[in-house]
CHARMM internal coordinates of N, CA and C (Angstrom, degrees):
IC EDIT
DIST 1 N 1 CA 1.4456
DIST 1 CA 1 C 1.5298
ANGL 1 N 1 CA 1 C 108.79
DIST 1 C 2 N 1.3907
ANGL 1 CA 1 C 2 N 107.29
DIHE 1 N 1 CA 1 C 2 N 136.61
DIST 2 N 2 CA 1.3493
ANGL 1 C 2 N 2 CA 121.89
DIHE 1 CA 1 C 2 N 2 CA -169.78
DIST 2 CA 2 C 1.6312
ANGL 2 N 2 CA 2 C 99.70
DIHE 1 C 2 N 2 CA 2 C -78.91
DIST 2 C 3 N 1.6859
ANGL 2 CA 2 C 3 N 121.80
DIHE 2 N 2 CA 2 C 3 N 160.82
DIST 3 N 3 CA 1.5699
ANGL 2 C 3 N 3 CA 132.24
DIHE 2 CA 2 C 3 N 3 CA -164.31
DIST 3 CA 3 C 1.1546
ANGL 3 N 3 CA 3 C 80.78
DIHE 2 C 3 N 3 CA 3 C -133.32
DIST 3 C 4 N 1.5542
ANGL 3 CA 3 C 4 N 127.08
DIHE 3 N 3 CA 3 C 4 N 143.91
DIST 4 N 4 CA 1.8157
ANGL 3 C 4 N 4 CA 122.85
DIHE 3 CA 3 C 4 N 4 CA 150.05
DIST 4 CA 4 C 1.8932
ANGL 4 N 4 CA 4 C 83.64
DIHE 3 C 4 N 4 CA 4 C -116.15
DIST 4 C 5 N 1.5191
ANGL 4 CA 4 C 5 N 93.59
DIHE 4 N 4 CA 4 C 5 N 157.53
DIST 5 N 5 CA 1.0739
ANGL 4 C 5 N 5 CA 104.08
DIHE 4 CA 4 C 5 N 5 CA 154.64
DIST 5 CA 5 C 1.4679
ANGL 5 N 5 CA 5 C 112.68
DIHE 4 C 5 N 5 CA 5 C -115.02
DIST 5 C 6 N 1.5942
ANGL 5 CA 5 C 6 N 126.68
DIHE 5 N 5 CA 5 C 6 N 138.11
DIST 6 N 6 CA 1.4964
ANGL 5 C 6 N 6 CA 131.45
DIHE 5 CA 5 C 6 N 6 CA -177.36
DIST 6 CA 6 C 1.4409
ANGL 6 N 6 CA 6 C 110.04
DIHE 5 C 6 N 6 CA 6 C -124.87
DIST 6 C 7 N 1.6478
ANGL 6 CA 6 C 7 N 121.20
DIHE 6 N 6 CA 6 C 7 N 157.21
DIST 7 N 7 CA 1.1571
ANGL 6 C 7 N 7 CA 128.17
DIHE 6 CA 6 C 7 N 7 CA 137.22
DIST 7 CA 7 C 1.3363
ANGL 7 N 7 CA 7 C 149.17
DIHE 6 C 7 N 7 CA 7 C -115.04
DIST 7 C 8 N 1.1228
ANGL 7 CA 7 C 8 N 128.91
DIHE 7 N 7 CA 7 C 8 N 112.47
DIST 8 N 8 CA 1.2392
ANGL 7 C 8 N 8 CA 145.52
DIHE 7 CA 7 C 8 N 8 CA 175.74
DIST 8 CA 8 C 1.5845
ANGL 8 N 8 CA 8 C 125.06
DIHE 7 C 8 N 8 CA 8 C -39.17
DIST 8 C 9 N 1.5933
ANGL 8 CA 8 C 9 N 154.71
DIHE 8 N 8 CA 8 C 9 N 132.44
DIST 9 N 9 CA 1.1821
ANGL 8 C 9 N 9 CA 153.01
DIHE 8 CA 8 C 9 N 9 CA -151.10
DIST 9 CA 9 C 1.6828
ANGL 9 N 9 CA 9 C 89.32
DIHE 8 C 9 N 9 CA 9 C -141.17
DIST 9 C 10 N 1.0691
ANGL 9 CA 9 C 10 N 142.09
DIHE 9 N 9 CA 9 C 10 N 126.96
DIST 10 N 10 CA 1.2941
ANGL 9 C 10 N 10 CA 146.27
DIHE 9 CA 9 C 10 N 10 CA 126.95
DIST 10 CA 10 C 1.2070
ANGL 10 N 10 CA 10 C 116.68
DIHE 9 C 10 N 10 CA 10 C -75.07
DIST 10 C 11 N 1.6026
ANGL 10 CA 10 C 11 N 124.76
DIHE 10 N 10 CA 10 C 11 N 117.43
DIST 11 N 11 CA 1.4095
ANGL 10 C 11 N 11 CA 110.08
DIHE 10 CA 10 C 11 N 11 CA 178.45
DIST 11 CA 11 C 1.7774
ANGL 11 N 11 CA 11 C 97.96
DIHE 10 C 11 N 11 CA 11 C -97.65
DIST 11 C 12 N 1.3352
ANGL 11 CA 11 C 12 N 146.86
DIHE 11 N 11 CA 11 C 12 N 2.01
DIST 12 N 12 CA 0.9743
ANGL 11 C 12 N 12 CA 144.57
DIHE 11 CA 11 C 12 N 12 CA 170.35
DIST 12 CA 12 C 1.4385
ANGL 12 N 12 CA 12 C 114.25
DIHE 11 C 12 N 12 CA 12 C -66.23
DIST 12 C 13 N 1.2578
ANGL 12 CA 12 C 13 N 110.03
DIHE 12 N 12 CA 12 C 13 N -49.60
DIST 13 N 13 CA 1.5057
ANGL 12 C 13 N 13 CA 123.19
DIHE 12 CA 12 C 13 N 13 CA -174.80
DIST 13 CA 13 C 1.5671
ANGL 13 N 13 CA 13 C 103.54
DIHE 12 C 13 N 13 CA 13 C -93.06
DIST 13 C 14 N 1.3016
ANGL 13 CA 13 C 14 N 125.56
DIHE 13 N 13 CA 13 C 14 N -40.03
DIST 14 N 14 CA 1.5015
ANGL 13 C 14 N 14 CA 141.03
DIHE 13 CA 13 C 14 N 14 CA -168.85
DIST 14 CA 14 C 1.7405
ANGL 14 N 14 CA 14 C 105.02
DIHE 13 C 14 N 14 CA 14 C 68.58
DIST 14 C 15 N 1.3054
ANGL 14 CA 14 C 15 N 102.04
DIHE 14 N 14 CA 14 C 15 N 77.44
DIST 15 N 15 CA 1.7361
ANGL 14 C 15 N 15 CA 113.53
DIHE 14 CA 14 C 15 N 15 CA -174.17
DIST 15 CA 15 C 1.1775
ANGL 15 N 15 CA 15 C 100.57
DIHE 14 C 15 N 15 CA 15 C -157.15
DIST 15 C 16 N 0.9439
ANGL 15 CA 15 C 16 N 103.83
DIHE 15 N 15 CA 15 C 16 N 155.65
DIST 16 N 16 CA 1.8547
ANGL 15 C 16 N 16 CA 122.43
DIHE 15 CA 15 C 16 N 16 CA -159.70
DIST 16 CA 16 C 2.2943
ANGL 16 N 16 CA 16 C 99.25
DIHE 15 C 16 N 16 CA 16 C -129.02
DIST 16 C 17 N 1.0289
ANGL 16 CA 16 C 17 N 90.80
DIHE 16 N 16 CA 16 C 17 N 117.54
DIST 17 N 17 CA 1.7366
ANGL 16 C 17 N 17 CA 83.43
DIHE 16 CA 16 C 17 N 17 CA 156.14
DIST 17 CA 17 C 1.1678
ANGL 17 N 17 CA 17 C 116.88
DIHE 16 C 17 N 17 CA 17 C -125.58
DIST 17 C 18 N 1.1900
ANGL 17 CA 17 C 18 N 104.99
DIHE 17 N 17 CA 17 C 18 N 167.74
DIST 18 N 18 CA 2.2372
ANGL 17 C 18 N 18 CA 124.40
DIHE 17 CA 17 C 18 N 18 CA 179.70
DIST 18 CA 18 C 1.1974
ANGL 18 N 18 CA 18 C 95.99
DIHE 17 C 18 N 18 CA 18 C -94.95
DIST 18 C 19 N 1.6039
ANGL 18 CA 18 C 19 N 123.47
DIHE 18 N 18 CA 18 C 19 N 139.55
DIST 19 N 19 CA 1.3114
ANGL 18 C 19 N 19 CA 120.39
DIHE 18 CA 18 C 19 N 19 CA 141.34
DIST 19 CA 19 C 1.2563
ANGL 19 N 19 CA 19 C 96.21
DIHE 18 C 19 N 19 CA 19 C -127.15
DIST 19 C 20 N 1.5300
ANGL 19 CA 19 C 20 N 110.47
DIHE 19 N 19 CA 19 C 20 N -163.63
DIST 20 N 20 CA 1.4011
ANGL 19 C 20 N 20 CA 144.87
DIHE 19 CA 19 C 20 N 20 CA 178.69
DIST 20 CA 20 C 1.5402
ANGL 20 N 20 CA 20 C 103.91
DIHE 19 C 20 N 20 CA 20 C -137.13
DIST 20 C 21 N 1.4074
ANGL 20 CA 20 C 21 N 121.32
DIHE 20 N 20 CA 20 C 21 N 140.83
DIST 21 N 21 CA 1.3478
ANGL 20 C 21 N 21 CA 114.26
DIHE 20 CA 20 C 21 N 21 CA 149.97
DIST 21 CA 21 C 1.8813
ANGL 21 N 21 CA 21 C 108.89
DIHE 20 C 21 N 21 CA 21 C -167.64
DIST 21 C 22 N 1.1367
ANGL 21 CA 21 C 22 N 108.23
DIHE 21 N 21 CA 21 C 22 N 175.44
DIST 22 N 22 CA 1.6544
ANGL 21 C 22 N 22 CA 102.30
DIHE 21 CA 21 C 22 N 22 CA 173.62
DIST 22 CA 22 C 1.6337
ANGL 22 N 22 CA 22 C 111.56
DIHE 21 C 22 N 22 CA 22 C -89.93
DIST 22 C 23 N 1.2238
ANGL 22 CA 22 C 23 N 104.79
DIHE 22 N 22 CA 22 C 23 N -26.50
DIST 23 N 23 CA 1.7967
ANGL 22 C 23 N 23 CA 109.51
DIHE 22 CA 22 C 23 N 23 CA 179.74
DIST 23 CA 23 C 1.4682
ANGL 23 N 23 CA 23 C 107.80
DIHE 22 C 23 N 23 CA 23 C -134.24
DIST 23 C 24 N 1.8396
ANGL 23 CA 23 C 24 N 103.22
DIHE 23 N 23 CA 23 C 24 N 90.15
DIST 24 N 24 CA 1.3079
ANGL 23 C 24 N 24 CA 106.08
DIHE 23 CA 23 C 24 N 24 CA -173.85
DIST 24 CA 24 C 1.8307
ANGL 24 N 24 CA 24 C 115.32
DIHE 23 C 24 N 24 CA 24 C -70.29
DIST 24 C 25 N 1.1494
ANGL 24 CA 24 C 25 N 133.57
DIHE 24 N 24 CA 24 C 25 N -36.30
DIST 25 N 25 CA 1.0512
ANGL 24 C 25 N 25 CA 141.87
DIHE 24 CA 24 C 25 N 25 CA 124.47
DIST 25 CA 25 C 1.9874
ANGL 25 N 25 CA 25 C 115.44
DIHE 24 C 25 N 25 CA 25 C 22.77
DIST 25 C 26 N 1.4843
ANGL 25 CA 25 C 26 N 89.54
DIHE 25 N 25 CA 25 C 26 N -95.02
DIST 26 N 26 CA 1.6457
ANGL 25 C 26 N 26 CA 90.96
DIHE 25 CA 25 C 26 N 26 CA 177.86
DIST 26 CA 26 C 1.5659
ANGL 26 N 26 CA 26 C 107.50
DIHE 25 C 26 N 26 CA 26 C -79.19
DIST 26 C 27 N 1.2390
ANGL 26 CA 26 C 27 N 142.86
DIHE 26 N 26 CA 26 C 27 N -14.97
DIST 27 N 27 CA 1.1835
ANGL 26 C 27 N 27 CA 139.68
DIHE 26 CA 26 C 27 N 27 CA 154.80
DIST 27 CA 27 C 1.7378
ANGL 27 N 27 CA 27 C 126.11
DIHE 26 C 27 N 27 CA 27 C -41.69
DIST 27 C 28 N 1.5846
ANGL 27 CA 27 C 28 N 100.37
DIHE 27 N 27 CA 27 C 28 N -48.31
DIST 28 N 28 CA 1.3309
ANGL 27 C 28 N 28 CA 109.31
DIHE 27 CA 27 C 28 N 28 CA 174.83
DIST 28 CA 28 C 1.5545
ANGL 28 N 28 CA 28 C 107.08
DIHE 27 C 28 N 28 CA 28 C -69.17
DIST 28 C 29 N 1.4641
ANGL 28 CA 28 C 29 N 120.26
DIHE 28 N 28 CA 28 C 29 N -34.38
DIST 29 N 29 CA 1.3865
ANGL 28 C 29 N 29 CA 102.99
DIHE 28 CA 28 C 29 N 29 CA -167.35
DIST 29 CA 29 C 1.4267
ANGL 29 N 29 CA 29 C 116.59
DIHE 28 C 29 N 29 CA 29 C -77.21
DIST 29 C 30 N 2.1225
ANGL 29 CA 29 C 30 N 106.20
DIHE 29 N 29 CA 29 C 30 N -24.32
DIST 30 N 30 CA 1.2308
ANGL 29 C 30 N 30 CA 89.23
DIHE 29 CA 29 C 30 N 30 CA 164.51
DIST 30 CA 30 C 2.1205
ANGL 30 N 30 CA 30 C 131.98
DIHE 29 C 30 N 30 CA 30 C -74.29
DIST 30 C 31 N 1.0046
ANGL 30 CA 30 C 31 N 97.50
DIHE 30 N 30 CA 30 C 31 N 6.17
DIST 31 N 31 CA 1.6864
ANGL 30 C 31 N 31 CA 109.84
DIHE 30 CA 30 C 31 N 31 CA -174.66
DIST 31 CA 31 C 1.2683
ANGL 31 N 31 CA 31 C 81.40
DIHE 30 C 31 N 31 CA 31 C -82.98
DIST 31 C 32 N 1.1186
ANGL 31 CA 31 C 32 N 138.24
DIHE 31 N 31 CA 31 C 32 N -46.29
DIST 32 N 32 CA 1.2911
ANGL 31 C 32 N 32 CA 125.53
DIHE 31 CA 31 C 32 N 32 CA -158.64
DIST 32 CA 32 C 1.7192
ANGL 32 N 32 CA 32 C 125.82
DIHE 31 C 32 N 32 CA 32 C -102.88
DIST 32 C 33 N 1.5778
ANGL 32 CA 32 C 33 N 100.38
DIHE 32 N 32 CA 32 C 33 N 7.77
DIST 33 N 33 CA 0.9057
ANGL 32 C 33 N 33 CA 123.13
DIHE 32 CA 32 C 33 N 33 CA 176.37
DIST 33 CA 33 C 2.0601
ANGL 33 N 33 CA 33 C 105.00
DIHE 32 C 33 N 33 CA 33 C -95.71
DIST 33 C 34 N 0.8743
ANGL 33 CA 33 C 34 N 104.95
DIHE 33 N 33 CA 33 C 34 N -28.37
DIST 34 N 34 CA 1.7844
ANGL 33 C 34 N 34 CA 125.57
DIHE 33 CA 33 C 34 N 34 CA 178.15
DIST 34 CA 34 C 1.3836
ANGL 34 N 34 CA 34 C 99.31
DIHE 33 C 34 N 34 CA 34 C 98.53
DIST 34 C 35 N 1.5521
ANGL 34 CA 34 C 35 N 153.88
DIHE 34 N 34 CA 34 C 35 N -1.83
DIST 35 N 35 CA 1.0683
ANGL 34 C 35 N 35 CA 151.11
DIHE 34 CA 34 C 35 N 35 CA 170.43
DIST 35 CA 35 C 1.6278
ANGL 35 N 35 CA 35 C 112.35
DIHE 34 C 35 N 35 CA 35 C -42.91
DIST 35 C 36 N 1.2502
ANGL 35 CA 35 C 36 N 118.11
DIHE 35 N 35 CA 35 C 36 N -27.61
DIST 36 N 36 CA 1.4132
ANGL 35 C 36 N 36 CA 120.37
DIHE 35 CA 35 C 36 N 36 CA 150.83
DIST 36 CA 36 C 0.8924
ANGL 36 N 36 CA 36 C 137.28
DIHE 35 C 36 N 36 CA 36 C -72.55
DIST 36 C 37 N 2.0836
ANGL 36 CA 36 C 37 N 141.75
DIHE 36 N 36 CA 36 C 37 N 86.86
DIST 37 N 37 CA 0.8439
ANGL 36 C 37 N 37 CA 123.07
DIHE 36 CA 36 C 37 N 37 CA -164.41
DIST 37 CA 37 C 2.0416
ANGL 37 N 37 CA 37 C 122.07
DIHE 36 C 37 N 37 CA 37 C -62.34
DIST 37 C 38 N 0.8986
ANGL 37 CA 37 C 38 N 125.13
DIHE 37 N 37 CA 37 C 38 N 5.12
DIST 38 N 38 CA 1.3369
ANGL 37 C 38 N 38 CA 119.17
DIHE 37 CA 37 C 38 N 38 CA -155.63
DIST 38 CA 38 C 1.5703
ANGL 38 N 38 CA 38 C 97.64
DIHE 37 C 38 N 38 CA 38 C -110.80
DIST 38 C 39 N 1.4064
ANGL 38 CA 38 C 39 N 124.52
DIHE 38 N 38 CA 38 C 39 N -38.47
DIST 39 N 39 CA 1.6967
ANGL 38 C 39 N 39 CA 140.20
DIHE 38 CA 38 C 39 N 39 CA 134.38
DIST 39 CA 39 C 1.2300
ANGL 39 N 39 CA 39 C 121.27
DIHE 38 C 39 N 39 CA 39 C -37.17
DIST 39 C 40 N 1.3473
ANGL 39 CA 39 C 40 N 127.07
DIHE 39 N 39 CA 39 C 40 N -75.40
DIST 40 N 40 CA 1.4828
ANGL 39 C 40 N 40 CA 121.31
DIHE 39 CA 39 C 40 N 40 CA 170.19
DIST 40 CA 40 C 1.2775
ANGL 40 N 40 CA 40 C 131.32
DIHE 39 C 40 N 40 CA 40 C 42.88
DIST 40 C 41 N 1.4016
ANGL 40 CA 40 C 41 N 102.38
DIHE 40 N 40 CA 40 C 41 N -85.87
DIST 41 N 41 CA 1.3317
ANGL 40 C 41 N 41 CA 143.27
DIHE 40 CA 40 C 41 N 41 CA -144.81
DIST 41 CA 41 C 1.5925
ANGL 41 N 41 CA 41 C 100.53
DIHE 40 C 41 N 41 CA 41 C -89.48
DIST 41 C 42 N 1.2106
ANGL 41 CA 41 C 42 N 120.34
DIHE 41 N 41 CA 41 C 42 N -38.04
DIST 42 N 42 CA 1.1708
ANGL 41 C 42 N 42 CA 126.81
DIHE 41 CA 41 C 42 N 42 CA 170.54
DIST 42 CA 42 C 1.8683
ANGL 42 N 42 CA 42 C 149.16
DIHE 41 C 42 N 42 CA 42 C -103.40
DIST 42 C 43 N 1.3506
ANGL 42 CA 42 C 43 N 84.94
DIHE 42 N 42 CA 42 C 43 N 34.48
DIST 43 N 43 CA 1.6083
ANGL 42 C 43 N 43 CA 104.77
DIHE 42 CA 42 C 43 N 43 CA -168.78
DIST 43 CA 43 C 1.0587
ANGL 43 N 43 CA 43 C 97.62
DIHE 42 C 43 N 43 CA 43 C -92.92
DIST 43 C 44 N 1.2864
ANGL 43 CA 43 C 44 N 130.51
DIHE 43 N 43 CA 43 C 44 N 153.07
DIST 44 N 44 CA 2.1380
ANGL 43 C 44 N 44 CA 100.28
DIHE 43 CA 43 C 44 N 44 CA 12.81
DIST 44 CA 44 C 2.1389
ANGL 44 N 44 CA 44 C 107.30
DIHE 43 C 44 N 44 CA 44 C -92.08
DIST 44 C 45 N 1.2563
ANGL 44 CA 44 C 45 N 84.00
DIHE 44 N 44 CA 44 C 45 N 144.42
DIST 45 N 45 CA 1.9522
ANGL 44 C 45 N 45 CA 71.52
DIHE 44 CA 44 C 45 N 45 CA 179.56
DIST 45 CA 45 C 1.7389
ANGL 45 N 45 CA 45 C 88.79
DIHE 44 C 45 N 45 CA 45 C -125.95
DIST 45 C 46 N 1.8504
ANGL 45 CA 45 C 46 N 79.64
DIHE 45 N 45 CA 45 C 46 N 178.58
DIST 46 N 46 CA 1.1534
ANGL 45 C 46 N 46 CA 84.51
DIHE 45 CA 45 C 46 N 46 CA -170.54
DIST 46 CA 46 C 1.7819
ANGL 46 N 46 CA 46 C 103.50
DIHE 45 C 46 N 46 CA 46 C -143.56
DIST 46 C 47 N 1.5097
ANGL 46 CA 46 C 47 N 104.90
DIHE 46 N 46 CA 46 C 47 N 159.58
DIST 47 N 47 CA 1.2623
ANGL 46 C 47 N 47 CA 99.16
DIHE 46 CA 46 C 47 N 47 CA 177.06
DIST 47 CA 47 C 2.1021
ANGL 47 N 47 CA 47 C 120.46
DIHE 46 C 47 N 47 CA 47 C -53.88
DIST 47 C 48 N 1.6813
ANGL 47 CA 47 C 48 N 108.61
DIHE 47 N 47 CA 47 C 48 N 144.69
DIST 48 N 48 CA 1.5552
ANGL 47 C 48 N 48 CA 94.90
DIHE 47 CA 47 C 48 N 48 CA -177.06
DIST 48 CA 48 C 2.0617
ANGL 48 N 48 CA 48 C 70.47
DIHE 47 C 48 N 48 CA 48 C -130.19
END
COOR INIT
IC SEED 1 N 1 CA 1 C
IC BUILD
């Protein structure tokens, strides 16, 4: 199974995070869903 690594842009907060995942796709929607507490706070982001 394939890994991407991505980064994330909050323009609310103006912060960027790293992840990893195999399906960056449904990953982002949960960041943007707030199911990530460490994301949350800074939605909606978007892929950079």
């Amino acid at each position: 199974m394939k890994h991407y690594v991505y980064i994330l842009y909050s323009v609310s907060k103006d912060r960027y995070y790293i992840g990893s995942s195999a399906d960056t796709e449904k990953r982002l929607l949960r960041h943007n869903a707030g199911v990530t507490p460490s994301t949350k706070a800074g939605r909606p982001w978007k892929v950079v």
